[in-house]
C-alpha positions as CSV (number, residue, x, y, z in Angstrom):
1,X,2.8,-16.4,8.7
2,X,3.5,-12.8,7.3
3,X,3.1,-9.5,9.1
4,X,3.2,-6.7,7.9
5,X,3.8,-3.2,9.5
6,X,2.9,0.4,8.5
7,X,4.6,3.6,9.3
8,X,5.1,7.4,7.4
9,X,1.8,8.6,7.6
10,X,1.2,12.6,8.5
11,X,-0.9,15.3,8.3
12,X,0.3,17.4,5.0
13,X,-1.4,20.3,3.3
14,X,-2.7,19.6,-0.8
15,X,0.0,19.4,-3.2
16,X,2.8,17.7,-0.6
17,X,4.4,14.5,-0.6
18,X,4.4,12.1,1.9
19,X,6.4,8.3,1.8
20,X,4.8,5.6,2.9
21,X,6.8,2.1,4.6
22,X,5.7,-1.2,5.3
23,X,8.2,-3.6,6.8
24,X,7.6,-7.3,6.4
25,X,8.5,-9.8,8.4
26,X,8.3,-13.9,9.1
27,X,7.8,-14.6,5.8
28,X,7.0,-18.4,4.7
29,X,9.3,-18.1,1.7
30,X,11.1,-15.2,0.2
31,X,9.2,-11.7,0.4
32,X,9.9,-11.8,-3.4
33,X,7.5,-14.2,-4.3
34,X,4.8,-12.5,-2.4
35,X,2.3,-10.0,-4.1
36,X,2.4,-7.0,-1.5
37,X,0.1,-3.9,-2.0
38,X,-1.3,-0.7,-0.7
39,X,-5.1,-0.2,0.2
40,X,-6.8,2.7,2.1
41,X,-9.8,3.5,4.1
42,X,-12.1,6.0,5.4
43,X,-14.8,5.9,8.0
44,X,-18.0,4.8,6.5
45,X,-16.6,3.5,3.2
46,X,-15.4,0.6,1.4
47,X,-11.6,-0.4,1.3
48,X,-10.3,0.8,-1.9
49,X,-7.1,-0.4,-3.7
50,X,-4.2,2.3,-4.1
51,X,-1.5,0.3,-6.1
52,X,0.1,-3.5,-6.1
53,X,3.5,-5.2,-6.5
54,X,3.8,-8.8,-7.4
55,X,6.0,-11.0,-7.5
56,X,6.9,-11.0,-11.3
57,X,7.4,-7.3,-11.2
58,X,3.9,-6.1,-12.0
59,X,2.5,-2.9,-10.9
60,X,-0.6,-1.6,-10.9
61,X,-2.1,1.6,-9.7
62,X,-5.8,2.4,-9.0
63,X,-6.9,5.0,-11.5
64,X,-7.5,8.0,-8.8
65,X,-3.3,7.9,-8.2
66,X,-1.7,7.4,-11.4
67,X,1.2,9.8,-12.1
68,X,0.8,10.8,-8.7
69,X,1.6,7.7,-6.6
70,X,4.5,5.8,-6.8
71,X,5.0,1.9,-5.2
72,X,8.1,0.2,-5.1
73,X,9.7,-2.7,-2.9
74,X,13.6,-3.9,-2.0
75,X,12.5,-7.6,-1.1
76,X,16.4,-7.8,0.4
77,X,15.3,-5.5,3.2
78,X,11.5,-6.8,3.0
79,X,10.3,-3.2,2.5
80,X,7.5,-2.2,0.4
81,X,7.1,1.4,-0.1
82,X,4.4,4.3,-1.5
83,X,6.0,7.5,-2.7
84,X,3.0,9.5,-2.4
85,X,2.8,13.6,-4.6
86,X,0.6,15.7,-5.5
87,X,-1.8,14.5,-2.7
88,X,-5.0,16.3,-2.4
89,X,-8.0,16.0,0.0
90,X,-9.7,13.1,-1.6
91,X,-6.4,11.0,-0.2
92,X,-7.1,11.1,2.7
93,X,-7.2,8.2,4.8
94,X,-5.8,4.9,6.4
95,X,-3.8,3.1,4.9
96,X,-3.1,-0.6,4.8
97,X,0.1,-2.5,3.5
98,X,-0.8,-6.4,2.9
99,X,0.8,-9.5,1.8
100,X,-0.5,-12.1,0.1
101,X,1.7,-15.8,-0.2
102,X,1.0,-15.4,-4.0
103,X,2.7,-15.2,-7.3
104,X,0.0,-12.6,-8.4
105,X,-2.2,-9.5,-6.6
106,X,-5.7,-9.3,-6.8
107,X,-7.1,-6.5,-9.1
108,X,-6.3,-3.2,-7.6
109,X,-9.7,-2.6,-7.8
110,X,-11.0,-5.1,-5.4
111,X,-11.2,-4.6,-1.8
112,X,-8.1,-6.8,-0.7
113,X,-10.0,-9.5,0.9
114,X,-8.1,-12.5,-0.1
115,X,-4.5,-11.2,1.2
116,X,-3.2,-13.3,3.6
117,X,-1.8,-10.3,6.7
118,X,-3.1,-6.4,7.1
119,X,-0.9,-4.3,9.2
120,X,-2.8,-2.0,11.3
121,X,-2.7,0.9,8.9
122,X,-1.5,4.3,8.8
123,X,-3.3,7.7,8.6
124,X,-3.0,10.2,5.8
125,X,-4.8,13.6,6.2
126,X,-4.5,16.2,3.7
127,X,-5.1,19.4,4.2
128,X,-6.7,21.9,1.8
């Protein structure tokens, strides 16, 4: 089955950038026809959607990020990736890559539940 792995997180003050990576590996078929995605965390809260990649190319951001956050993937490397500006407080948090064996991502808005491997997230704290 898939695994997925985090790294890039940091502590940055509001208005830096920071890149997130997720490397993928064992995949059942081709990481291109897997949807991939970013999620994120914080004590005490639900997991909210950040942005998602499937496998036909669609993106889709959650609302909170747009023009700010950018995802992108090089399924030869099995790399997914979140370019992340602009960041302010609010963005703080962990933040999960996952991978789901599926031609299409849930709604970004939805808590991730149904994707298939989790790595075991990254933290984002930014400063004010």
């Amino acid at each position: 089955q898939v695994q997925v792995s985090e790294s890039g997180g940091g502590s940055v003050q509001a208005g830096g950038s920071l890149r997130l990576s997720c490397e993928a590996s064992r995949p059942q078929i081709p990481i291109a026809n897997y949807c991939m995605g970013w999620w994120r965390q914080v004590p005490g809260k639900e997991r909210e959607g950040v942005a998602t990649f499937d496998g036909h190319g669609t993106i889709a951001y959650a609302d909170s990020v747009k023009g700010r956050f950018t995802i992108s993937r090089n399924n030869a490397k099995k790399m997914l990736y979140l370019e992340m500006n602009n960041l302010k407080p609010e963005d703080s948090a962990t933040y999960f890559c996952a991978a789901e064996l599926a031609s299409y991502c849930p709604r970004v808005t939805s808590s991730g539940a149904g994707m298939d491997a989790w790595g075991n997230g990254t933290l984002v704290t930014v400063t004010s």
